[in-house]
C-alpha positions in Angstrom: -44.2 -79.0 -29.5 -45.5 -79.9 -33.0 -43.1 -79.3 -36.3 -45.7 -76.5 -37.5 -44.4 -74.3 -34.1 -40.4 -75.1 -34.3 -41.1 -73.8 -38.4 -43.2 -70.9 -37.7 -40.3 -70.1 -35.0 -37.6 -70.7 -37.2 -39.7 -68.3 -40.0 -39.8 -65.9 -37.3 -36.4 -66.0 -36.3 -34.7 -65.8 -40.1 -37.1 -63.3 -41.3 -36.4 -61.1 -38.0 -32.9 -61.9 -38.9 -33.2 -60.9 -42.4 -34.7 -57.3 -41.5 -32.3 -56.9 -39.2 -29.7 -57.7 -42.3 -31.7 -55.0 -44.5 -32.0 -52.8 -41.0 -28.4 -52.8 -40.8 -27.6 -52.5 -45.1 -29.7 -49.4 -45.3 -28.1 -47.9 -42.3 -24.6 -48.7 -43.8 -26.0 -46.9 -46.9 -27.5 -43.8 -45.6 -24.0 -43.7 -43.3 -21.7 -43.7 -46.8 -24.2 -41.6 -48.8 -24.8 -39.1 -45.3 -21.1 -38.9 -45.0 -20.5 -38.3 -48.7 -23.2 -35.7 -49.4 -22.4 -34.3 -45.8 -18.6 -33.4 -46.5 -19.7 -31.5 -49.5 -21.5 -29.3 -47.7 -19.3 -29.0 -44.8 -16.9 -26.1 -45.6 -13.6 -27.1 -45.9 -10.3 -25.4 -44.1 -8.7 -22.8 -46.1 -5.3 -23.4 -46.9 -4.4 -20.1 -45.1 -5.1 -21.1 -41.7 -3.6 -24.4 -41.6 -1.4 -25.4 -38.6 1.7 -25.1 -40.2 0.4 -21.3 -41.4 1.2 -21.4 -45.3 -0.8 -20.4 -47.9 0.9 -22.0 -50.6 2.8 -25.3 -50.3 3.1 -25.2 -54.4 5.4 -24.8 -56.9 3.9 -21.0 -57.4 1.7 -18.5 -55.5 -0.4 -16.1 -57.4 -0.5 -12.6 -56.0 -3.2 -10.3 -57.3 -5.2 -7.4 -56.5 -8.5 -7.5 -54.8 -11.1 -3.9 -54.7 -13.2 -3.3 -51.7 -14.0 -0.9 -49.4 -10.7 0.3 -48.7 -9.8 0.0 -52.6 -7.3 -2.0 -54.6 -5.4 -4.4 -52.2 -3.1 -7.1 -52.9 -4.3 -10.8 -52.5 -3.5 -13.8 -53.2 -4.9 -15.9 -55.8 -8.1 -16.8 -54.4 -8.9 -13.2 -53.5 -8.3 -13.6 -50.0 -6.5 -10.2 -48.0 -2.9 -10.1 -48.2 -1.2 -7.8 -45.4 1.9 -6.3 -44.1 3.4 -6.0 -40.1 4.4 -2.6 -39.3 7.0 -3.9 -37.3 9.1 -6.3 -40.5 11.4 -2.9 -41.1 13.3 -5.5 -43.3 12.9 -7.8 -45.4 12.7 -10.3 -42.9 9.4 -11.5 -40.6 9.3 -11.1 -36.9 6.0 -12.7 -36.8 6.4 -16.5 -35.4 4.5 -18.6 -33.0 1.3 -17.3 -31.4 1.9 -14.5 -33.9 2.2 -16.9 -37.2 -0.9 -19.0 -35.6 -3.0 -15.8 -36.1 -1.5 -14.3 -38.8 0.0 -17.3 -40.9 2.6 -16.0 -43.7 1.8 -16.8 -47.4 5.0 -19.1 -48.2 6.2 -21.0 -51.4 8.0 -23.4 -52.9 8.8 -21.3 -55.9 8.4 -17.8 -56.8 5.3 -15.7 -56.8 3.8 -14.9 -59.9 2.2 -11.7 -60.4 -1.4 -10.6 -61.9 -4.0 -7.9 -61.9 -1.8 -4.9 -60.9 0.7 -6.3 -59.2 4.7 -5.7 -60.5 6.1 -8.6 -60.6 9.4 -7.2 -60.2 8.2 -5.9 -56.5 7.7 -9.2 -55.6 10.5 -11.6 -53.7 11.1 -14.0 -51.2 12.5 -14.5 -47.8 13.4 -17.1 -45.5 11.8 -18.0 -42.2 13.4 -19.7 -39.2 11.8 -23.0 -39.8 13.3 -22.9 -43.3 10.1 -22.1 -45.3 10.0 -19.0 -47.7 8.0 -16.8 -47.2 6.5 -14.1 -50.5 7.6 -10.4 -49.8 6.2 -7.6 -52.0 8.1 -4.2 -51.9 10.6 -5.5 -48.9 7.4 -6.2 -47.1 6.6 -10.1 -45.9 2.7 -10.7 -46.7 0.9 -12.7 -44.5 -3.2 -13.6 -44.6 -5.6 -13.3 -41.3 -6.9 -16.2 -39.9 -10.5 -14.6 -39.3 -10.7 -13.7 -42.8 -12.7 -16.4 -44.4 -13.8 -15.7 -47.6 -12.4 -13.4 -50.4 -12.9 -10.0 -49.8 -12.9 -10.2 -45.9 -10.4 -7.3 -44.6 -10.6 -8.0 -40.6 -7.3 -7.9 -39.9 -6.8 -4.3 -41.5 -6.0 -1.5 -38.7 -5.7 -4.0 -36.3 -2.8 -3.5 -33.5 -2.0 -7.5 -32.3 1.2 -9.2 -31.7 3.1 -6.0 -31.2 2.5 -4.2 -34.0 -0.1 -2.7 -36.7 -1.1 -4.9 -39.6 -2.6 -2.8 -43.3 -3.7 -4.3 -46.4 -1.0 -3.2 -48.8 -1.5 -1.7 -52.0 0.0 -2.1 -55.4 2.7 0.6 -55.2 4.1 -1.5 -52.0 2.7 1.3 -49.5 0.2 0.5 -46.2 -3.4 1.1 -46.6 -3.9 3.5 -43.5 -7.9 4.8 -44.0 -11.3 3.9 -42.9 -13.4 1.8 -45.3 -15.3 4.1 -47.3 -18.4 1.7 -46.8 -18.6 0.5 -43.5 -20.3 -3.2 -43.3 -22.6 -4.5 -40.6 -20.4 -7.0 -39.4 -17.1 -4.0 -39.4 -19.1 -1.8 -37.7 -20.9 -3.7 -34.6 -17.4 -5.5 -34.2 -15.2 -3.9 -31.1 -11.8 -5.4 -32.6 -11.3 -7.3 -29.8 -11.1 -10.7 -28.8 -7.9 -11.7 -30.2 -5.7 -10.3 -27.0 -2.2 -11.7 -27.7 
């Protein structure tokens, strides 16, 4: 085998290798820039559905008001539905496990602050099993729904799940208990069901 071959082979084989180097370099690349760009796009969990089912892990929770379909509701700060269980006659919740999973309670650190029309003075706190505290407006534990996504979803109200009824609640501490005055698409091809616990 002359010189010239082994060089042209050895050309062959670095400049092979060397794409392979800028093959693998802009795949690297794309892969960080992909990821980056990707993830924000991707729509991040809500705090409200999170496996422990707090809302808040801060110092302070907002609660405000939120207007829709079925009127002036409370919510939290991000405009996401705030509800009541029929059954919490007290103060205190009896919605845990399967119940909380669904349904996870809006708990603090510290104590709620009020704003739109909520009194602040109608707002409190109670204690859960697992220690947390959980925000209470008008002796009534508030808790979001985990198939409301956005602000302004209300799927949750009317519903009858975990043994009991579940309302939006309105400023003067009372249930909401009426059909939306404008039904949506989505509320009105939807059965309710699916959530059989």
């Amino acid at each position: 085998m002359s010189t010239r071959s082994l060089f042209a082979g050895s050309s062959r084989v670095q400049a092979l290798r060397g794409a392979c180097a800028i093959g693998a370099i802009a795949a690297f690349a794309a892969a960080c820039g992909g990821g980056s760009s990707g993830s924000s796009n991707a729509a991040a969990p809500s705090s409200s559905s999170g496996s422990s089912g707090s809302s808040g892990g801060g110092s302070a929770v907002v609660v405000s008001t939120h207007n829709g379909a079925y009127g002036t509701y409370l919510s939290d700060g991000s405009g996401k539905a705030l509800y009541m269980f029929e059954p919490d006659k007290t103060n205190s919740s009896t919605c845990y496990g399967e119940c909380a999973k669904f349904w996870p309670p809006l708990t603090s650190s510290g104590a709620a602050t009020a704003s739109g029309g909520v009194t602040q003075s109608m707002l409190a706190t109670t204690k859960r099993t697992d220690g947390t505290t959980q925000i209470t407006y008008a002796g009534h534990p508030l808790y979001h729904f985990a198939e409301d996504k956005s602000a302004g979803d209300t799927k949750g109200e009317g519903l009858n799940l975990s043994g009991g009824e579940w309302y939006l609640l309105s400023t003067q501490g009372t249930s909401i208990e009426k059909k939306a005055s404008a039904p949506t698409q989505s509320s009105s091809s939807s059965s309710g069901g699916g959530y059989g616990y």
